[in-house]
C-alpha positions in Angstrom: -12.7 11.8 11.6 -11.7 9.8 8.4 -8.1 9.8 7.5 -6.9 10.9 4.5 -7.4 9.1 1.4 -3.8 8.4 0.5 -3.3 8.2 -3.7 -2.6 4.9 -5.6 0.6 4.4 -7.2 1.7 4.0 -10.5 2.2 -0.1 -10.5 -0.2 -0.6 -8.3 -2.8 0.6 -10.6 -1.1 -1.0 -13.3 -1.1 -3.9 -11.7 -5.4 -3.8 -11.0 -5.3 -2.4 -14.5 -4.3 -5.4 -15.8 -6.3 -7.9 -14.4 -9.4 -6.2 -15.1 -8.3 -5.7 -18.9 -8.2 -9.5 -18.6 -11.4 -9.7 -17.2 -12.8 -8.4 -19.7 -12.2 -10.5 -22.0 -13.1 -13.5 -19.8 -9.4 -14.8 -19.1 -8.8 -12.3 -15.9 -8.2 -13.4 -12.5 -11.5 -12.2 -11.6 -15.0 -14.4 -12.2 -18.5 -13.9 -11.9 -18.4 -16.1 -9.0 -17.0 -13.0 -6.6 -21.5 -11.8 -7.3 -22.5 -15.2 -6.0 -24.7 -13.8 -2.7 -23.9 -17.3 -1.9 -20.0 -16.7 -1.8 -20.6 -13.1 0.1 -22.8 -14.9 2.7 -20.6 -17.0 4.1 -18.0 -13.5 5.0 -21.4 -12.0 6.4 -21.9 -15.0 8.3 -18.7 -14.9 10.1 -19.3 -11.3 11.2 -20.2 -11.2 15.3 -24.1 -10.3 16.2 -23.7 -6.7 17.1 -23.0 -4.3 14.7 -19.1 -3.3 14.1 -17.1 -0.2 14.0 -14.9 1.6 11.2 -14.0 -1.6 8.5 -11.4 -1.7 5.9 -12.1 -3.9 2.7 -8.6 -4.1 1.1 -8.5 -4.9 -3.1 -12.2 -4.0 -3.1 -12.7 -4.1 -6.5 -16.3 -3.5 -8.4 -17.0 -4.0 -4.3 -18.3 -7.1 -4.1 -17.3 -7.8 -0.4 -17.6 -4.1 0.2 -21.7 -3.7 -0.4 -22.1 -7.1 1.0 -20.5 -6.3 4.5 -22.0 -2.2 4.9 -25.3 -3.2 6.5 -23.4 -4.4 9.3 -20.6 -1.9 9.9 -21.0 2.3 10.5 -17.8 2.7 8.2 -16.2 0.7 5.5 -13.8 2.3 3.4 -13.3 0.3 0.0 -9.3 0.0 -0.7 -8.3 -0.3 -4.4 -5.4 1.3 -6.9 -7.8 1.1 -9.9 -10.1 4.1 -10.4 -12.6 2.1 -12.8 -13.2 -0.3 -10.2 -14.2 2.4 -7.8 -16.5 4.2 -10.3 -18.3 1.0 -10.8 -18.8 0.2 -6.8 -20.5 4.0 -6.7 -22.5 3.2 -9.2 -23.4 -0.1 -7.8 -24.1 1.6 -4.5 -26.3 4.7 -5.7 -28.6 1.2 -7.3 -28.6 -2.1 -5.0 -28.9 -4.9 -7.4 -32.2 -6.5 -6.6 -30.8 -9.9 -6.4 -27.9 -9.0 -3.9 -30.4 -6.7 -1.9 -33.1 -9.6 -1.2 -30.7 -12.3 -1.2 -28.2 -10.1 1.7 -31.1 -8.0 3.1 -28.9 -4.7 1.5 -30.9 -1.2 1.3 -31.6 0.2 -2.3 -29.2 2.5 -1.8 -25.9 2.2 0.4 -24.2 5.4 1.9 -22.0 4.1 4.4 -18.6 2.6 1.7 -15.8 5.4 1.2 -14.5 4.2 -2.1 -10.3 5.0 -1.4 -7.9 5.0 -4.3 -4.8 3.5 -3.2 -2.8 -0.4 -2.9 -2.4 -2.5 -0.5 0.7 -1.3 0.1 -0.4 2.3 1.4 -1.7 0.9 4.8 1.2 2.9 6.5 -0.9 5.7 6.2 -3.5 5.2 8.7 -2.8 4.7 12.6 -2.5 1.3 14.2 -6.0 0.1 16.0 -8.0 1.7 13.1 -10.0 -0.7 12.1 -12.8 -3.3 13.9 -12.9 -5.4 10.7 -10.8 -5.7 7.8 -11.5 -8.1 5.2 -9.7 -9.4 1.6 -10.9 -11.7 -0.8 -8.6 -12.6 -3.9 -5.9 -10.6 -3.4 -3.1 -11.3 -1.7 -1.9 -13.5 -4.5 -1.5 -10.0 -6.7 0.7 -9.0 -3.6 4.7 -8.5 -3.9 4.8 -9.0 -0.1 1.8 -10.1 1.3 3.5 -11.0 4.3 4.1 -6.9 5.2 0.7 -6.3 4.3 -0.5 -8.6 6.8 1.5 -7.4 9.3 -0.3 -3.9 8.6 -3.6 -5.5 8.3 -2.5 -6.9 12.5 -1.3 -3.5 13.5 -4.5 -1.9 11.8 -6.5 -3.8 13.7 -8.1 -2.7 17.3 -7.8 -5.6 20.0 -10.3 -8.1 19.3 -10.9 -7.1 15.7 -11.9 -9.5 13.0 -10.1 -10.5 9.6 -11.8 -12.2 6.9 -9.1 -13.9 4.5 -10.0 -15.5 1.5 -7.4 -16.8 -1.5 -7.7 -19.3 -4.1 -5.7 -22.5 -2.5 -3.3 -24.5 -5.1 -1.5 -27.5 -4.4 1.6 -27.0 -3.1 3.4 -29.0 -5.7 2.3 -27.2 -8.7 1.4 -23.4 -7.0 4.9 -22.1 -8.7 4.3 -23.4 -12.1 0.7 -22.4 -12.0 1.4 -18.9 -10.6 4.0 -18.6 -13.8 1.3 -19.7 -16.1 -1.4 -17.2 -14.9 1.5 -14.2 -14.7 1.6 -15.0 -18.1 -1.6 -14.9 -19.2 -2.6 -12.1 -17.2 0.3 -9.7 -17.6 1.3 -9.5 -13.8 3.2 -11.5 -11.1 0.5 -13.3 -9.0 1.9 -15.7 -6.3 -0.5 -18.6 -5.9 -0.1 -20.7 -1.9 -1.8 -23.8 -0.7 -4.2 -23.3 2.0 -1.1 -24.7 4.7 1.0 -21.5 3.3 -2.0 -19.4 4.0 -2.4 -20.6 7.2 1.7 -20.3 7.9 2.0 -16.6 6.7 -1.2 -15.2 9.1 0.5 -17.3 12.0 3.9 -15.4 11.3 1.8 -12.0 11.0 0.5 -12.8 14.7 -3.0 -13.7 14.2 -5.3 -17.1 15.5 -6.2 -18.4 12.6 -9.2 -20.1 11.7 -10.6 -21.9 8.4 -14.1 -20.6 8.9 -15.6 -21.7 5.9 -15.1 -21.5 2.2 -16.5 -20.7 -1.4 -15.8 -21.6 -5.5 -15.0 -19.9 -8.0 -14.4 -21.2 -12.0 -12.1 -19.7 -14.3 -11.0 -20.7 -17.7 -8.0 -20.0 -20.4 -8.7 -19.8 -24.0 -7.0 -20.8 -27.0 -7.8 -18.3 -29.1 -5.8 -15.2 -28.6 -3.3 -17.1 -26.5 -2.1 -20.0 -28.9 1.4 -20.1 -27.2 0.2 -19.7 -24.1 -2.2 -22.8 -24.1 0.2 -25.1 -25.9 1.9 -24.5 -22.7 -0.4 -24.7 -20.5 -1.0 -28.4 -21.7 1.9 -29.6 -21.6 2.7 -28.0 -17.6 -0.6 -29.3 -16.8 -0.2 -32.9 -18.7 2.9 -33.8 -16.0 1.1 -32.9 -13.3 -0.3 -36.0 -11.0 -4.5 -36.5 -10.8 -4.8 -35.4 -7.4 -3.1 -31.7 -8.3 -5.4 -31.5 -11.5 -8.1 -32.5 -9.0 -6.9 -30.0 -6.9 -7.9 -27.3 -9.4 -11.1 -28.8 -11.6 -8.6 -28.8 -14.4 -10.2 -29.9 -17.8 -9.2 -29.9 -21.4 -12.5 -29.1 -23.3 -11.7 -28.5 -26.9 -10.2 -24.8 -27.1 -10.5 -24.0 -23.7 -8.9 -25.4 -20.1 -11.2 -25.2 -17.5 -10.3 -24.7 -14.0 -12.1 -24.0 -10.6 -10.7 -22.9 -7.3 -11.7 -23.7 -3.8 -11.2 -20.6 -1.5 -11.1 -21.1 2.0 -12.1 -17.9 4.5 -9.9 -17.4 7.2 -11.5 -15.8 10.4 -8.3 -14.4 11.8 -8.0 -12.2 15.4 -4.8 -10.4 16.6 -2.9 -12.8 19.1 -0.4 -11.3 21.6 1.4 -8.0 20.9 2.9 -6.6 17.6 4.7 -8.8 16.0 4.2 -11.8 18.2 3.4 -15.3 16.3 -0.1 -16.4 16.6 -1.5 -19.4 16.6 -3.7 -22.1 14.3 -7.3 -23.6 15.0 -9.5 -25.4 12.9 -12.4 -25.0 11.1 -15.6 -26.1 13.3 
């Protein structure tokens, strides 16, 4: 029996509202890069031979992650406070893109993603051991406490489920500066972490941890429409060492700054009882 699909609130769809607003007009936190079939493959990948259970796909978006993931799951309901994200990932289910059916073996149609409008915040709702799989890609950095979301997502899960993490990773020594400058620009708080944060916050939520794999993404901010903005942006960015700039692919092309992330997936299982610490591993 599915559980009732609890309501987004207000600044949480505010919050989605806003970074798609910026997506639009190519600025937003989101890329074309989150359609790579490349990118989706490597959460598919990670998923166990047999077929899984009830999933949860929390900050689906346009769904993405959500259409990749169905043709190995009975259930997946797609989690998200924006209600024009949702009405794109029906319409992208009714009508399989061509290029993400061949390239992820996906039906023409999909029937089996229960779009849900609602944050992060509302997994309260549902009883603890719902879910065989939950996965989340770019969001947790939209999060005002990721850490009590993750402690859902470990009380959500059944013993032995799977979760499939993925965030940008930022140098430590610049992530606050560059989370101000993309709060900015965007129009919403957004805490970026370096992967070792990532890694710290699932151990504290009680799950074995490991960096399973990983995939790019490139972004860029303009100059036109954000003059202040970018004058900033150069100068933060012009005192930060090679490596960090490194870090993030970060170049000065005439009236742009380019940037790239690296996003590291985290295949992450319930360790111990709730609320016990769990544990790190590496990737192999």
């Amino acid at each position: 029996m599915t559980a009732p699909a609890p309501t987004a609130s207000r600044s949480g769809t505010r919050r989605a509202s806003a970074g798609r607003q910026a997506s639009a007009s190519g600025v937003g936190h989101w890329s074309a890069d989150l359609r790579d079939p490349a990118g989706l493959r490597v959460f598919v990948d990670l998923l166990p031979p047999r077929r899984l259970g009830r999933a949860l796909d929390l900050g689906a978006g346009e769904g993405d992650l959500a259409l990749a993931l169905s043709a190995r799951v009975d259930r997946l309901l797609a989690l998200d406070p924006d209600p024009r994200a949702l009405a794109v990932l029906r319409r992208r289910a009714a009508a399989v893109d061509p290029h993400l059916r061949r390239a992820l073996q996906l039906p023409a149609r999909i029937h089996n993603v229960d779009p849900v409008l609602a944050p992060a915040e509302s997994l309260a709702r549902w009883p603890s051991g719902s879910f065989e799989l939950v996965a989340c890609r770019n969001v947790l950095h939209l999060l005002r406490d990721a850490a009590a979301v993750l402690a859902e997502v470990r009380r959500l899960l059944r013993p032995g489920g799977l979760f499939l993490l993925s965030e940008p990773a930022v140098p430590a020594a610049v992530a606050a500066a560059w989370s101000e400058l993309l709060s900015a620009r965007d129009g919403l708080p957004q805490t970026y972490r370096s992967e070792a944060q990532h890694r710290e916050l699932l151990v504290e939520a009680g799950f074995a941890a490991r960096r399973a794999g990983a995939w790019s993404m490139r972004h860029h901010i303009p100059r036109a429409g954000h003059e202040e903005l970018f004058r900033r942006a150069r100068a933060v960015i012009g005192a930060w060492s090679d490596a960090d700039r490194g870090a993030l692919a970060l170049r000065f092309r005439g009236e742009r700054i380019e940037y790239g992330y690296r996003c590291p997936v985290w295949a992450c299982r319930p360790v111990g009882g709730p609320g016990r610490a769990g544990h790190q591993e590496d990737e192999r």
